[in-house]
N, CA, C, O and CB atoms as a CASP TS submission, in Angstrom:
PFRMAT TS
TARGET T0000
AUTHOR 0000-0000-0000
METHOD Language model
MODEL 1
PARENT N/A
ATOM      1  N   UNK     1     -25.710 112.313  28.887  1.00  0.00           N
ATOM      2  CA  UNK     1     -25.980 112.593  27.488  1.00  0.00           C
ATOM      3  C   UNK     1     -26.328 111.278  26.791  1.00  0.00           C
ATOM      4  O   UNK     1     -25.748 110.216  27.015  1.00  0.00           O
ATOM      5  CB  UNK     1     -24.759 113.288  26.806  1.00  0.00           C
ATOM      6  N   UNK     2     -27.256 111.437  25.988  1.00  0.00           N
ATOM      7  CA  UNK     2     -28.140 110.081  25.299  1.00  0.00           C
ATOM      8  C   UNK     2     -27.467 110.039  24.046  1.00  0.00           C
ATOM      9  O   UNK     2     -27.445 111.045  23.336  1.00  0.00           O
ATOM     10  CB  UNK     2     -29.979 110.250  25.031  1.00  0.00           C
ATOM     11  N   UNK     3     -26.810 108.776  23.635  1.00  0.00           N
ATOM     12  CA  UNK     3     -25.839 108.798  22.089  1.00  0.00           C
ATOM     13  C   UNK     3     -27.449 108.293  21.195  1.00  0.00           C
ATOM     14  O   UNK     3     -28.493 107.700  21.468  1.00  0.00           O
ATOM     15  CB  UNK     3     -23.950 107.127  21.958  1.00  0.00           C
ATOM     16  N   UNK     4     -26.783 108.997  19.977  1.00  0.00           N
ATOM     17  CA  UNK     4     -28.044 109.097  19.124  1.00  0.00           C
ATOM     18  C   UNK     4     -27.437 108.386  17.769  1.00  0.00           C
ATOM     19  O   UNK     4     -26.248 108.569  17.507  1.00  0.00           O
ATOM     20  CB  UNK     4     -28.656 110.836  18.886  1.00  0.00           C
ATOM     21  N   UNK     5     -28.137 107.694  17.034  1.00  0.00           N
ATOM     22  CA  UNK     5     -27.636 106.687  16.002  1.00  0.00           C
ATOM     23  C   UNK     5     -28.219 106.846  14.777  1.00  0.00           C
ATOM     24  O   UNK     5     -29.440 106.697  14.738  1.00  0.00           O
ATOM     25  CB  UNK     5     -27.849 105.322  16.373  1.00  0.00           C
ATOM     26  N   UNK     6     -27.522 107.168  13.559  1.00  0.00           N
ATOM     27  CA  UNK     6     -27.612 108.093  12.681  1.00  0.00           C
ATOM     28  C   UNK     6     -27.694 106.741  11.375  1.00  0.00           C
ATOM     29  O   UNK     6     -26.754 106.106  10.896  1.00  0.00           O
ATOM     30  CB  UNK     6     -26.222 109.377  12.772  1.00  0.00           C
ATOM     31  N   UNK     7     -28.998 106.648  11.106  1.00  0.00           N
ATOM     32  CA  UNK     7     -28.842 105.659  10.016  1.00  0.00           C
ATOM     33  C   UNK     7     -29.117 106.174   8.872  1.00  0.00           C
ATOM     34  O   UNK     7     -29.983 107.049   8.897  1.00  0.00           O
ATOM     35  CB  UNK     7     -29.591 104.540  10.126  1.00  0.00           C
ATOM     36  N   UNK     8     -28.421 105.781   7.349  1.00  0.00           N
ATOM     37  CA  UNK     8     -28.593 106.071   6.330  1.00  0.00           C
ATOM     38  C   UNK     8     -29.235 104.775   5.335  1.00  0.00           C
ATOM     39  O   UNK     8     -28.922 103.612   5.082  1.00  0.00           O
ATOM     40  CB  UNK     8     -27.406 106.655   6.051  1.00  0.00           C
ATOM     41  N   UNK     9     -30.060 105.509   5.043  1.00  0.00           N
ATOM     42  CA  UNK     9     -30.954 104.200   3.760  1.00  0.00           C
ATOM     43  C   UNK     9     -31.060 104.143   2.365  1.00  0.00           C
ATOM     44  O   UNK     9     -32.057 104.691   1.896  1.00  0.00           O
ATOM     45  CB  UNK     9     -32.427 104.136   3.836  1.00  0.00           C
ATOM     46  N   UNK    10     -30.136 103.520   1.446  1.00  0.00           N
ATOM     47  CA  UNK    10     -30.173 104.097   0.628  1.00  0.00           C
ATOM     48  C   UNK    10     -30.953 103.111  -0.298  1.00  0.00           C
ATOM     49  O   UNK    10     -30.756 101.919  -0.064  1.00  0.00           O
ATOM     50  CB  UNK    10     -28.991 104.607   0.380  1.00  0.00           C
ATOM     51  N   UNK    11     -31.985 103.491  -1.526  1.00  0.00           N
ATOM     52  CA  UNK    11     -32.956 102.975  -2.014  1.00  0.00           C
ATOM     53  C   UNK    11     -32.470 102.681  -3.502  1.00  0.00           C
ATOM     54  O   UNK    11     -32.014 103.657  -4.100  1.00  0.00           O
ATOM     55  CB  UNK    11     -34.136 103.821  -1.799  1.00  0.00           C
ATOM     56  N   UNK    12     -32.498 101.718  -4.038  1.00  0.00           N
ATOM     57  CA  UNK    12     -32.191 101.279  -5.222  1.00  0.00           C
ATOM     58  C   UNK    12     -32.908 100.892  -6.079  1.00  0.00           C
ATOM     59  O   UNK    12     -32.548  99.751  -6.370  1.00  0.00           O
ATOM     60  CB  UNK    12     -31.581 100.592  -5.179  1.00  0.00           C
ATOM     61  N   UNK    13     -34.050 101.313  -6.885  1.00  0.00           N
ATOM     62  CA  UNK    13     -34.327 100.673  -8.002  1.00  0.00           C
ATOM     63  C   UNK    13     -34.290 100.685  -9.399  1.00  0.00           C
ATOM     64  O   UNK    13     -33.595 101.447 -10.071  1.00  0.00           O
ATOM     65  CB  UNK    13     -35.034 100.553  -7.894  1.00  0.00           C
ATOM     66  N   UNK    14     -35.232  99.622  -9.929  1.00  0.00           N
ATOM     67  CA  UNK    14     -34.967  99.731 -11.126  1.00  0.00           C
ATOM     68  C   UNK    14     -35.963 100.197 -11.883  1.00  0.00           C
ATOM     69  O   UNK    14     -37.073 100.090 -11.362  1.00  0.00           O
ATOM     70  CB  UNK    14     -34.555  98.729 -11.532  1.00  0.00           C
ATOM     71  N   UNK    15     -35.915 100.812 -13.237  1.00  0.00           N
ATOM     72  CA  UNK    15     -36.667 101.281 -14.097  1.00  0.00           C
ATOM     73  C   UNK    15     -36.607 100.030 -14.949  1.00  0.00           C
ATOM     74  O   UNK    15     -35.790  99.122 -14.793  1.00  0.00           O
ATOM     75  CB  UNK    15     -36.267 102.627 -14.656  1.00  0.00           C
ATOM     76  N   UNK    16     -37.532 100.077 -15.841  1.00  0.00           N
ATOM     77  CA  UNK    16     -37.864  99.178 -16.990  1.00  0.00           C
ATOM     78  C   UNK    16     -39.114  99.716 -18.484  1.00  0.00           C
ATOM     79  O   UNK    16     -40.324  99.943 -18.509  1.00  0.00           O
ATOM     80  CB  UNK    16     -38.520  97.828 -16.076  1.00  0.00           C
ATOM     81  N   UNK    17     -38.593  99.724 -18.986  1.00  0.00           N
ATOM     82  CA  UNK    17     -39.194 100.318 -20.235  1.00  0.00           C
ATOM     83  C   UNK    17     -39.553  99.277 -21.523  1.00  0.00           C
ATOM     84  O   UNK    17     -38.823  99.247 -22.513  1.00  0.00           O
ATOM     85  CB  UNK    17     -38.139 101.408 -20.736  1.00  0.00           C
ATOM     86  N   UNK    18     -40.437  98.656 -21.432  1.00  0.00           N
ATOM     87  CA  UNK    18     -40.026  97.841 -23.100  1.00  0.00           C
ATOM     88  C   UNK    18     -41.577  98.348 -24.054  1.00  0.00           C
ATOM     89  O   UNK    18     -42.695  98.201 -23.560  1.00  0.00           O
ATOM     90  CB  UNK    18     -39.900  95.369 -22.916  1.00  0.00           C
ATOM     91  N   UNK    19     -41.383  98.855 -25.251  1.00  0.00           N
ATOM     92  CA  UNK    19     -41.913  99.121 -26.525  1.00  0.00           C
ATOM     93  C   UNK    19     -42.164  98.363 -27.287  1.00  0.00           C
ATOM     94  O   UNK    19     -41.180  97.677 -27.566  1.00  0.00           O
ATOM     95  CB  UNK    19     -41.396  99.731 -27.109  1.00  0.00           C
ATOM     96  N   UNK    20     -42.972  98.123 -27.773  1.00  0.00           N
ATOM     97  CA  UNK    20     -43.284  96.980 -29.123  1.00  0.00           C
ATOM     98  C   UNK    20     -44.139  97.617 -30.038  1.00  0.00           C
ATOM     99  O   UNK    20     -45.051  98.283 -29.550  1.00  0.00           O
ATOM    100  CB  UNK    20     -44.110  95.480 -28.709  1.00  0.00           C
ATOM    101  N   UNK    21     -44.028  97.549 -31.402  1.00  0.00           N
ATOM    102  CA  UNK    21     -44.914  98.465 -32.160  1.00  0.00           C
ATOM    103  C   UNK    21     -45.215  97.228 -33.425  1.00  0.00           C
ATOM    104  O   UNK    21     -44.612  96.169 -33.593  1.00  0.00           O
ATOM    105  CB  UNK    21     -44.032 100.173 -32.706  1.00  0.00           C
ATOM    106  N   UNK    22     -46.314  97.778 -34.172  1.00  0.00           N
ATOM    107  CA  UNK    22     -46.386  96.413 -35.437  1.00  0.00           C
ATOM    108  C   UNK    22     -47.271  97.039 -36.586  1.00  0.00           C
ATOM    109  O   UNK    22     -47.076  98.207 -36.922  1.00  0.00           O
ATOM    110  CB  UNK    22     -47.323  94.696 -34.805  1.00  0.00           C
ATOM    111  N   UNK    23     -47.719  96.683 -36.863  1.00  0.00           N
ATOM    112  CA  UNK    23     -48.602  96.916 -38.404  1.00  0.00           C
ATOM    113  C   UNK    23     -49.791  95.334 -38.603  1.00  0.00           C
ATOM    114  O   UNK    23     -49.282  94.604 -39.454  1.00  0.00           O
ATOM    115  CB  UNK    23     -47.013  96.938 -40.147  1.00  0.00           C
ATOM    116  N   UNK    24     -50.403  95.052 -38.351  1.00  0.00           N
ATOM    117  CA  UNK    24     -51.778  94.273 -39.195  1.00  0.00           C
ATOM    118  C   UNK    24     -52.003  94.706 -40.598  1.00  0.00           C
ATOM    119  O   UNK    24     -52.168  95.842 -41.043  1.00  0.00           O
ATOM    120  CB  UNK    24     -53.288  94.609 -38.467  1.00  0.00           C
ATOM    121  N   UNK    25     -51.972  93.434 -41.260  1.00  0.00           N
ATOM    122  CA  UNK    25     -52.310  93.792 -42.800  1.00  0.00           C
ATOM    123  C   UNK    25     -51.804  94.911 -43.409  1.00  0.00           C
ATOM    124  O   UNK    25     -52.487  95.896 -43.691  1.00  0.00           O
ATOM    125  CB  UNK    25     -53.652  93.965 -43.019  1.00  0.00           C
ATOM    126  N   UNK    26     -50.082  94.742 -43.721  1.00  0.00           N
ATOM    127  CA  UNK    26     -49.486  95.723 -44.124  1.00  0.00           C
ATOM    128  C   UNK    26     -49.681  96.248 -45.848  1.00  0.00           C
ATOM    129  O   UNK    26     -49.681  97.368 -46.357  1.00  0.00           O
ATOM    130  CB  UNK    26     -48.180  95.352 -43.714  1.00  0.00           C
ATOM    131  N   UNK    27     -49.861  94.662 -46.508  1.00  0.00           N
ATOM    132  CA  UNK    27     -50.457  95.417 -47.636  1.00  0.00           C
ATOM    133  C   UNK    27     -51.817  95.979 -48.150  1.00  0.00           C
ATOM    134  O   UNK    27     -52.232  96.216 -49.285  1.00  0.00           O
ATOM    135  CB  UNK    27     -50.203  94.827 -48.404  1.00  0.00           C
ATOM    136  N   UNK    28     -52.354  96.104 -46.923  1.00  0.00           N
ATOM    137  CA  UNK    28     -53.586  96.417 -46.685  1.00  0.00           C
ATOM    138  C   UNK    28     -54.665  95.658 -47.732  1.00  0.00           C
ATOM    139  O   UNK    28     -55.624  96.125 -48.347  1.00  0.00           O
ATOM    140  CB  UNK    28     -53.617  97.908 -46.726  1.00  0.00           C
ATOM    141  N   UNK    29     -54.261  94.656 -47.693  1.00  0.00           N
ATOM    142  CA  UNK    29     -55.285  93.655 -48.665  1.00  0.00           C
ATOM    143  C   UNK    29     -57.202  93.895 -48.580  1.00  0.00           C
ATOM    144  O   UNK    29     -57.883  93.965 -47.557  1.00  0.00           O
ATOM    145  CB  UNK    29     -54.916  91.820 -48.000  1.00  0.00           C
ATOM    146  N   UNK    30     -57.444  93.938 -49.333  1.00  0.00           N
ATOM    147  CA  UNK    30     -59.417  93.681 -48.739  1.00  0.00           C
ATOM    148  C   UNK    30     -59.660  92.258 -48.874  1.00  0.00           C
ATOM    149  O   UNK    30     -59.678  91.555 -49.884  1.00  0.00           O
ATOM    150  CB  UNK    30     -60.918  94.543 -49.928  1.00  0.00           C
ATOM    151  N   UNK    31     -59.832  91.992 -47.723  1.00  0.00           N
ATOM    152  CA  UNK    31     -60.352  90.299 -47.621  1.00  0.00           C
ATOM    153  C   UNK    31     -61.645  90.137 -45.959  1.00  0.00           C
ATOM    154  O   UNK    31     -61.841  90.917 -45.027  1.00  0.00           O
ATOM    155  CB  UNK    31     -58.320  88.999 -47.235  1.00  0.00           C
ATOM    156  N   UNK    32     -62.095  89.103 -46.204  1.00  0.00           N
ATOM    157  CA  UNK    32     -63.367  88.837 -45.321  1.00  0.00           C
ATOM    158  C   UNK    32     -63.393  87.015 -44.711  1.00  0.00           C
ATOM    159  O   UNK    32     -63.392  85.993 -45.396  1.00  0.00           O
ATOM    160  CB  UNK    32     -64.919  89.232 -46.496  1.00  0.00           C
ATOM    161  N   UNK    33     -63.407  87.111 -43.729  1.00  0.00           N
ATOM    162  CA  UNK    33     -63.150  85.813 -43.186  1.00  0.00           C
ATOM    163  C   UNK    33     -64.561  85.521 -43.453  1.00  0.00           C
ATOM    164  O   UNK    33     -64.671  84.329 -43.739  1.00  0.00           O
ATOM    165  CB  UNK    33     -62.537  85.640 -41.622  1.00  0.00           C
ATOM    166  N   UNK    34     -65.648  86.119 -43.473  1.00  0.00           N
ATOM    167  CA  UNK    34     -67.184  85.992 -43.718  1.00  0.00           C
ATOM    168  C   UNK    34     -68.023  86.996 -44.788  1.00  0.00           C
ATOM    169  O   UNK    34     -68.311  88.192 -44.829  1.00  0.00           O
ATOM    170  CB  UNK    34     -67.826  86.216 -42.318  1.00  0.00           C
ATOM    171  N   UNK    35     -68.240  85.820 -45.618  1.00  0.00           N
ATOM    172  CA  UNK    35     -69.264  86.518 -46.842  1.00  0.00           C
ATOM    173  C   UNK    35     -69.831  88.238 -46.237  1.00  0.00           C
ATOM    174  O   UNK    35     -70.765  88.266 -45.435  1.00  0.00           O
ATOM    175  CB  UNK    35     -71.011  85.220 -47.070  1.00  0.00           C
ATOM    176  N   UNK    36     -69.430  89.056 -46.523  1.00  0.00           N
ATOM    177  CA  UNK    36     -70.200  90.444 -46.017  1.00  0.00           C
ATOM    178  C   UNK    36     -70.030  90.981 -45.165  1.00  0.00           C
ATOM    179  O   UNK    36     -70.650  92.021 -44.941  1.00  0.00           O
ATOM    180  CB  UNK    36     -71.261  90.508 -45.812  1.00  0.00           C
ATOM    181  N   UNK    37     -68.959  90.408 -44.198  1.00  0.00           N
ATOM    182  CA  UNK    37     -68.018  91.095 -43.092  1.00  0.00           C
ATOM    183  C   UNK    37     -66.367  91.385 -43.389  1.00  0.00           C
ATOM    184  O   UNK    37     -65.465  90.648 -42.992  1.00  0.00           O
ATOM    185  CB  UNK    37     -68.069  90.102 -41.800  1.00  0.00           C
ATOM    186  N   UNK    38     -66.201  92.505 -44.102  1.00  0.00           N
ATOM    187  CA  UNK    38     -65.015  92.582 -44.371  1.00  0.00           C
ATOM    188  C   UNK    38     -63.945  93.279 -43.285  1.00  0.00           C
ATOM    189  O   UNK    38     -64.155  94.214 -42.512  1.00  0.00           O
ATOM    190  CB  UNK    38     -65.076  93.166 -45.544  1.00  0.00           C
ATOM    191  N   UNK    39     -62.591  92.411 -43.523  1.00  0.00           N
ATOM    192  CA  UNK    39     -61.788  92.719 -42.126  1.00  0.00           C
ATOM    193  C   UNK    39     -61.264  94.077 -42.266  1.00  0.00           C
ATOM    194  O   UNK    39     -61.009  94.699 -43.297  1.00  0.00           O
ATOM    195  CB  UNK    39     -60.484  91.667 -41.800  1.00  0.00           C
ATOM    196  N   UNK    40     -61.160  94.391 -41.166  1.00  0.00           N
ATOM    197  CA  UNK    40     -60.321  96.332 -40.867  1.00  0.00           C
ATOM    198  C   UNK    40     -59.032  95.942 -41.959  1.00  0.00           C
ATOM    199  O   UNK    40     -58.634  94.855 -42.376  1.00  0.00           O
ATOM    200  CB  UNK    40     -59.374  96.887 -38.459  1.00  0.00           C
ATOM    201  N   UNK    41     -58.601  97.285 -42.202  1.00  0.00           N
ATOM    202  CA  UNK    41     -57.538  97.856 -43.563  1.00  0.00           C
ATOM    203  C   UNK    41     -56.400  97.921 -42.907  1.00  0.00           C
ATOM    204  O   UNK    41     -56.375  97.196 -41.913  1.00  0.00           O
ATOM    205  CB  UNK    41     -57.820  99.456 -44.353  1.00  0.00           C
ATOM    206  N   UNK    42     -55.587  98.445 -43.083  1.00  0.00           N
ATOM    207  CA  UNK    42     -53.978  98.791 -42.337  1.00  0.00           C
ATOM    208  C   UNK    42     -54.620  99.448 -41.211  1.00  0.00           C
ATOM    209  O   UNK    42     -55.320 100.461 -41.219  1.00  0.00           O
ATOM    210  CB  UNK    42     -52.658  99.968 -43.269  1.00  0.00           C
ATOM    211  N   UNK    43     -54.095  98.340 -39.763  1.00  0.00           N
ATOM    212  CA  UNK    43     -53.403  99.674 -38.880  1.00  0.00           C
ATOM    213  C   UNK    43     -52.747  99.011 -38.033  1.00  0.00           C
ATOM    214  O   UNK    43     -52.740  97.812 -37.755  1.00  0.00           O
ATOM    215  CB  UNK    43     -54.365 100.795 -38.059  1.00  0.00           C
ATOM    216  N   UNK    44     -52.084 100.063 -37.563  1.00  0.00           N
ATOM    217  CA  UNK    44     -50.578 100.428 -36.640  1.00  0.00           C
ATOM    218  C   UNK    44     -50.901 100.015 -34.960  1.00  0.00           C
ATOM    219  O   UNK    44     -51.781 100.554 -34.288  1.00  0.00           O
ATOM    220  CB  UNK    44     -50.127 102.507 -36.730  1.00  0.00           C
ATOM    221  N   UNK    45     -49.899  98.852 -34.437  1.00  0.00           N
ATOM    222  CA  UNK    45     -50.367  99.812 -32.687  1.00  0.00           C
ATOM    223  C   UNK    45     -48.987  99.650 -31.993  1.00  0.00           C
ATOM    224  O   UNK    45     -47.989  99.270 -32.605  1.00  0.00           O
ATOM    225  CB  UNK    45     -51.932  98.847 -31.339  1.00  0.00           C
ATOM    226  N   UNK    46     -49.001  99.989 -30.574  1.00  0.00           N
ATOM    227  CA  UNK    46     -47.890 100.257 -30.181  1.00  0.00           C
ATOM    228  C   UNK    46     -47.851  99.864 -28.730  1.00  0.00           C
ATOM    229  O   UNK    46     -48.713 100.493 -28.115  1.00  0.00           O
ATOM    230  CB  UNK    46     -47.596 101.551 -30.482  1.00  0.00           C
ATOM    231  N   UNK    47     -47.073  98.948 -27.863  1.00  0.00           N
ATOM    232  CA  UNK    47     -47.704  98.801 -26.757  1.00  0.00           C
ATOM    233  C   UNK    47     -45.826  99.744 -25.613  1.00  0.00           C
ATOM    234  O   UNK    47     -44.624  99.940 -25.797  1.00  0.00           O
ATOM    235  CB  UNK    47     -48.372  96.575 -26.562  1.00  0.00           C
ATOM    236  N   UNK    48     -46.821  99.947 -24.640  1.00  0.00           N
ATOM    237  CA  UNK    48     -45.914 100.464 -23.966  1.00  0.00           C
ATOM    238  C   UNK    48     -45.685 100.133 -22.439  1.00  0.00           C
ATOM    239  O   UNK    48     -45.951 101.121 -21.754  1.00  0.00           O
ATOM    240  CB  UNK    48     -46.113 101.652 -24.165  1.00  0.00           C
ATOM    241  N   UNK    49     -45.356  99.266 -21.847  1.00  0.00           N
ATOM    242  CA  UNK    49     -45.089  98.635 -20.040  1.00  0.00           C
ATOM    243  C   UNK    49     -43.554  99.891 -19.762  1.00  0.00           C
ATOM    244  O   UNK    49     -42.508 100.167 -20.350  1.00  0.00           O
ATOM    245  CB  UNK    49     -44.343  96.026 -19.923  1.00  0.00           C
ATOM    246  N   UNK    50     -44.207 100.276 -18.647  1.00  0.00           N
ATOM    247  CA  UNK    50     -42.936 100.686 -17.811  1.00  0.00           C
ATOM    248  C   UNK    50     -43.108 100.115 -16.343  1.00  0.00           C
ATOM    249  O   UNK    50     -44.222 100.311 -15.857  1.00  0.00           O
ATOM    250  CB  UNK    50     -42.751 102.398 -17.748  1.00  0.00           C
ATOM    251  N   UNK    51     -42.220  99.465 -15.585  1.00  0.00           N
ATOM    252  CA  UNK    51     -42.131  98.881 -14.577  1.00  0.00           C
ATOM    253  C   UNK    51     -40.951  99.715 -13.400  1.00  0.00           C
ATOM    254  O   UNK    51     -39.878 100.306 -13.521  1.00  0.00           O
ATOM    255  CB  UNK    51     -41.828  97.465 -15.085  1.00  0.00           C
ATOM    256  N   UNK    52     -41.814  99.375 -12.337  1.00  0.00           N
ATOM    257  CA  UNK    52     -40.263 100.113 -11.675  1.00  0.00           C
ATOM    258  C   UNK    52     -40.835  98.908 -10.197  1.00  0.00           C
ATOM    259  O   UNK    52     -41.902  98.485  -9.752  1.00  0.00           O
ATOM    260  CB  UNK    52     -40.175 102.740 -11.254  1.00  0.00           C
ATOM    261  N   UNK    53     -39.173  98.749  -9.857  1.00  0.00           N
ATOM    262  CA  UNK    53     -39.520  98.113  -8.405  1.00  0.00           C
ATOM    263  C   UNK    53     -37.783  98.142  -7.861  1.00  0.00           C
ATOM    264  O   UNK    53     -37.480  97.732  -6.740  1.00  0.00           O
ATOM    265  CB  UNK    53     -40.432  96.157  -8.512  1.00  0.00           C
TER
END
């Protein structure tokens, strides 16, 4: 009889989540870094990384 060898593996990782959110030109000013090019108004963004290893 052939002995048979019973391995267990157990896998561990990690999750990772990080969020960052912001606002540009919150008082939504009108201004132009160049005579006749005026800069974008309020807005919002949001970034999102999830990592796993």
């Amino acid at each position: 009889m052939k002995p048979y060898m019973l391995s267990l593996v157990f896998v561990f990782s990690q999750l990772k989540l990080i969020a960052q959110g912001g606002v540009n030109n919150l008082l939504d000013r009108n201004y132009a870094l160049m005579e006749g090019f005026p800069e974008a108004g309020r807005n919002y963004f949001l970034n999102l990384a999830f990592t796993h290893y």
